[in-house]
Each structure stands twice: as structure tokens, then as C-alpha cells.
N, C-alpha and C positions, 0 to 999 in steps of 0.2 A: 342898641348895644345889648350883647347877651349877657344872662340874667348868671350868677355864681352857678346856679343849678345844670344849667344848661353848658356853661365849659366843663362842667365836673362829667356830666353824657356824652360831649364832643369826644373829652379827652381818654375816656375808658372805651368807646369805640373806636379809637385810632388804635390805642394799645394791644388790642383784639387782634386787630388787623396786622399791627407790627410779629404780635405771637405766632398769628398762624400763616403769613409769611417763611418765618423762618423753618416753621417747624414743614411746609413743605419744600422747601430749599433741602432741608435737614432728610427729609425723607425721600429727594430726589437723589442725594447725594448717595445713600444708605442702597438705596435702589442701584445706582452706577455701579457703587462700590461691587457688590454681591456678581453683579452680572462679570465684572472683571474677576471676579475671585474664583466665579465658576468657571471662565472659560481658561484662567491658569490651571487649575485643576484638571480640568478635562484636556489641557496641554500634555499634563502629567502625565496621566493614563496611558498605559499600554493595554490594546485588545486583549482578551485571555485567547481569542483562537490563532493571533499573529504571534505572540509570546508563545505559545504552542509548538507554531508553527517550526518557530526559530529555533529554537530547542530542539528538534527530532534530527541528529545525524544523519548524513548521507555516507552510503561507499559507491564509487564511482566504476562502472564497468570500463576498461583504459582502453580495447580495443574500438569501443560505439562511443565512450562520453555519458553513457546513458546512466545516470543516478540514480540508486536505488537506498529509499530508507532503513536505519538498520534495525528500527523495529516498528512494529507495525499496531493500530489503534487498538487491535484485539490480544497484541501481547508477543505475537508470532514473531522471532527473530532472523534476521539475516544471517542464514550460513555460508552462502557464496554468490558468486556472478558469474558469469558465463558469455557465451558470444556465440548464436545458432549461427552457420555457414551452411551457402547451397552451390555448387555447382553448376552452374552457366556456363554454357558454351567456351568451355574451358576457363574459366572464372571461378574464384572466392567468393559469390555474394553475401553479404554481411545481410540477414534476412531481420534476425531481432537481439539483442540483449536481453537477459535473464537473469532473476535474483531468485534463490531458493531459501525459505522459508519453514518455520516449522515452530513446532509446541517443544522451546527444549526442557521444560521443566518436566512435562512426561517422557518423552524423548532419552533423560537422564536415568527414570527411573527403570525403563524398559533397557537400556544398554545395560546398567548392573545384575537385573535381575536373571537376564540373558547371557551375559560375557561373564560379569565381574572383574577382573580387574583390567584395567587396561591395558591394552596390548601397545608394542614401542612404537606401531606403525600400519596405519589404516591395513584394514584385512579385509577379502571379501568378507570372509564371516560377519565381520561389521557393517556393511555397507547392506548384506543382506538381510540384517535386522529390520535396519528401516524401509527395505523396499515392500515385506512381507507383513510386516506392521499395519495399522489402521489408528496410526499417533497421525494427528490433524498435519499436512503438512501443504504448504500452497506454492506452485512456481509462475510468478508474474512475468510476464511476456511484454518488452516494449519494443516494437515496429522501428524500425531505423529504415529497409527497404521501401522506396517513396511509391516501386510501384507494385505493390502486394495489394492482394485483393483477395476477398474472404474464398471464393472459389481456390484460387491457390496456396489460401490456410489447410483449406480442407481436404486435397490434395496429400499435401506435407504430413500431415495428421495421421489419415488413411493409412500412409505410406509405413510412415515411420512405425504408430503401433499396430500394425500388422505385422510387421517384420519381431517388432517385439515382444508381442504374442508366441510367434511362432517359437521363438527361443526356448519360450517359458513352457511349452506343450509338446514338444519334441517335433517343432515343425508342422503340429496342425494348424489350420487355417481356418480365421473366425473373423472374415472381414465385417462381417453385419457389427459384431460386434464396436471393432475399429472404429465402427462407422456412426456411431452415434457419441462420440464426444462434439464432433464440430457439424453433425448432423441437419441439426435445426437451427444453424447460424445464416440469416439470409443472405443472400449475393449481394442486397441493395445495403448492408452496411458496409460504410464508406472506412477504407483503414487509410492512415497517413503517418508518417513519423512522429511517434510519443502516443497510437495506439497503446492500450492495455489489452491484454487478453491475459486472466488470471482461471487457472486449474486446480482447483483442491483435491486433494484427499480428505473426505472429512470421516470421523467414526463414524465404524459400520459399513467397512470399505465401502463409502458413496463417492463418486467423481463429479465434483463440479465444476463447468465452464462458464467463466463470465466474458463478454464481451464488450467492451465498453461500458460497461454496467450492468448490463444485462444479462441477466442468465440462461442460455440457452440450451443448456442442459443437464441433468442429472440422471447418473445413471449409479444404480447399487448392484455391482461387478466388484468379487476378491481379486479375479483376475485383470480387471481389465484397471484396475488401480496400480496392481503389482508391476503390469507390461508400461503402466506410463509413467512412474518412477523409477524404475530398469532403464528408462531412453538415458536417464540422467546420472543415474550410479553404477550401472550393471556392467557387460563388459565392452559392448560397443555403444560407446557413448557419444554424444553429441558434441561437448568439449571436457577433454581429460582433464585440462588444468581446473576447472570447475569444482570436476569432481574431486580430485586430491584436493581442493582446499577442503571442501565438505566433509571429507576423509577427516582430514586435521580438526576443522571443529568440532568434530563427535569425540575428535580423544579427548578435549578438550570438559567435556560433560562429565569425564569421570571423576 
């Protein structure tokens, strides 16, 4: 039989054991609990770069479908869209869509300190501010034609500001010139529908080409900045409705 001493040791080691039972129960629980609590929480959560995401406006080019944001991570805002067309063998080809871009908070202060007040309705004079200017402006290019190929970018390019050179010069001819915007763009980049190919004017009349990312060229030409936003504002234009919108957003600055 055990001794008084010895159920009094039985019974304060079972006690023990009853304690810290519970308290790991207690701390399994507390453990569950927390893991459910974090993973409702992080239910919650919205990404900051999807919320972002979600937030930045589109305006939709209606002839391509092609979306274009209306302002851009660096500030640059959408002033129009556009629709490039090429001529095929008796054909409309729909070649790219296009969104023009620009700094209009300089942009504002260079149209007052140039015009002053607003005019009732787009004027060359206006139009000729920005082309001669060296205010940041960028026009993004999206590919819709499935079968373009950077050889027949460079072609179009060529084509196009050389003719719009010559405008600007009373018809002299400066195709080396022309020829180094899409110059150093290689043939083995592969273009598809929802290509990018973006053009800046940056200060300092500099021209820069991106392609897919990439930049493949910069060149620092007053003129040869001037001739490649003349394709787009000037008087033989790639698409007029583009341009009168463009028109309308600068009145819009004063």
C-alpha cells in the first residue's frame, strides 16, 4: 500500500501533466488560430502593382481595337490615337495603331509663352509650336499587321521621313539621315500583333527608337526630330482625324 507521502508525489505529477497538456492544446490552438487569421488577411490584400494596374485608364483606337493608356508611368499623357494605313495592291492595309504622347505641363507653358491666348481653333501656327519644340513628346506604335517585318518597318520609315525632310528643306534630300532612326533595328527581330515600337523626342532634339524594349537608336538631329513629328501634325499627315484631335487637346492646355 502507498505510503500518505507518496500519493501526495503521485498526485502533483499527474497534475503536471494534466497542466501542460492543456497548455499545449492551448498553444496548438493559438498556433491554428493565427495561421487562419493570416491567411484571411492576406485574402484581403490587394497587390499594390494589380491595384495599379487597375487604376491607369485606357482610350481605345476604334478603327484596330488597340488600347492605349492615358497616362503614362513617367507622367507623359495621351493626346490622341491614330490608325497608320498602307496601300497594297489596291488595299487599305491597317499596318499599326498609334497613341501620341507628350509632357503637357511643359507643353502648356511653351504654347502661352509662344501664342498666349487661345486661338477658337487648332491653327498651323499651333501645331507648329510643337513640331519645332524639343518638349519631351513620345509616339507608341502597336503592330495589328500579322505580317510586318522589321525590314518593311524600315522601308516605311525611310520612306516616310525622307519625304518629310524634304518638306522641311525645300526638297533637299538627306536620306542617310532618314536612315538612321530604324537603322540598327535587326531583321531577326520577330514583329507580331501587340508589337511596341515607341519614338521619342527627348530634350535636346534627341530621337529615340525602342523596339520591343530595346533601343536601337538615338540620334541628336533638330531636323530630323522636326521631320518625324511633321509625319504626324504637319500637312500631309498620316491620319488627319489624329491630328485634329491633337489640335483640340492643345487648346485644351491653355
Amino acid at each position: 500500500m502507498a505510503t500518505t507521502a507518496e500519493n501526495v508525489i503521485a498526485k502533483d505529477e499527474m497534475a503536471k501533466e494534466e497542466v501542460n497538456s492543456e497548455n499545449g492544446m492551448k498553444a496548438a490552438d493559438d498556433k491554428t488560430n493565427g495561421k487562419v487569421q493570416e491567411k484571411e488577411t492576406a485574402g484581403d490584400e490587394v497587390p499594390k502593382e494589380e491595384a495599379k494596374k487597375e487604376e491607369v485608364a485606357v482610350e481605345v483606337e476604334p478603327k484596330t481595337g488597340v488600347s492605349f493608356p492615358v497616362k503614362l508611368d513617367d507622367g507623359k499623357q495621351l493626346n490622341s490615337v491614330g490608325l497608320r494605313k498602307k496601300s497594297m495592291l489596291g488595299m487599305g492595309i491597317k499596318i499599326y495603331g498609334f497613341g501620341m504622347y507628350t509632357d503637357n505641363e511643359k507643353l502648356k507653358d511653351l504654347l502661352k509663352s509662344k501664342i498666349g491666348n487661345a486661338p477658337e481653333k487648332p491653327t498651323k501656327e499651333l501645331y507648329q509650336v510643337v513640331i519645332d519644340s524639343d518638349v519631351e513628346m513620345m509616339v507608341r506604335l502597336v503592330i495589328v499587321f500579322s505580317g510586318l517585318t522589321m525590314s518593311m518597318v524600315r522601308k516605311n520609315f525611310d520612306e516616310g521621313l525622307g519625304a518629310s525632310i524634304r518638306k522641311l528643306t525645300g526638297e533637299k534630300k538627306n536620306d542617310e539621315l532618314a536612315s538612321k532612326v530604324m537603322g540598327q533595328a535587326s531583321d531577326n527581330i520577330k514583329l507580331t500583333p501587340g508589337s511596341l515600337i515607341e519614338i521619342s523626342r527627348l530634350p535636346g532634339y534627341v530621337l529615340q527608337t525602342t523596339v520591343m524594349g530595346e533601343v536601337v537608336s538615338k540620334v541628336e538631329s533638330e531636323l530630323l526630330c522636326r521631320a518625324y513629328i511633321h509625319m504626324y501634325l504637319g500637312d500631309d499627315v498620316l491620319d488627319k482625324d489624329a491630328k485634329d484631335k491633337f489640335g483640340v487637346s492643345l487648346l485644351s492646355l491653355f
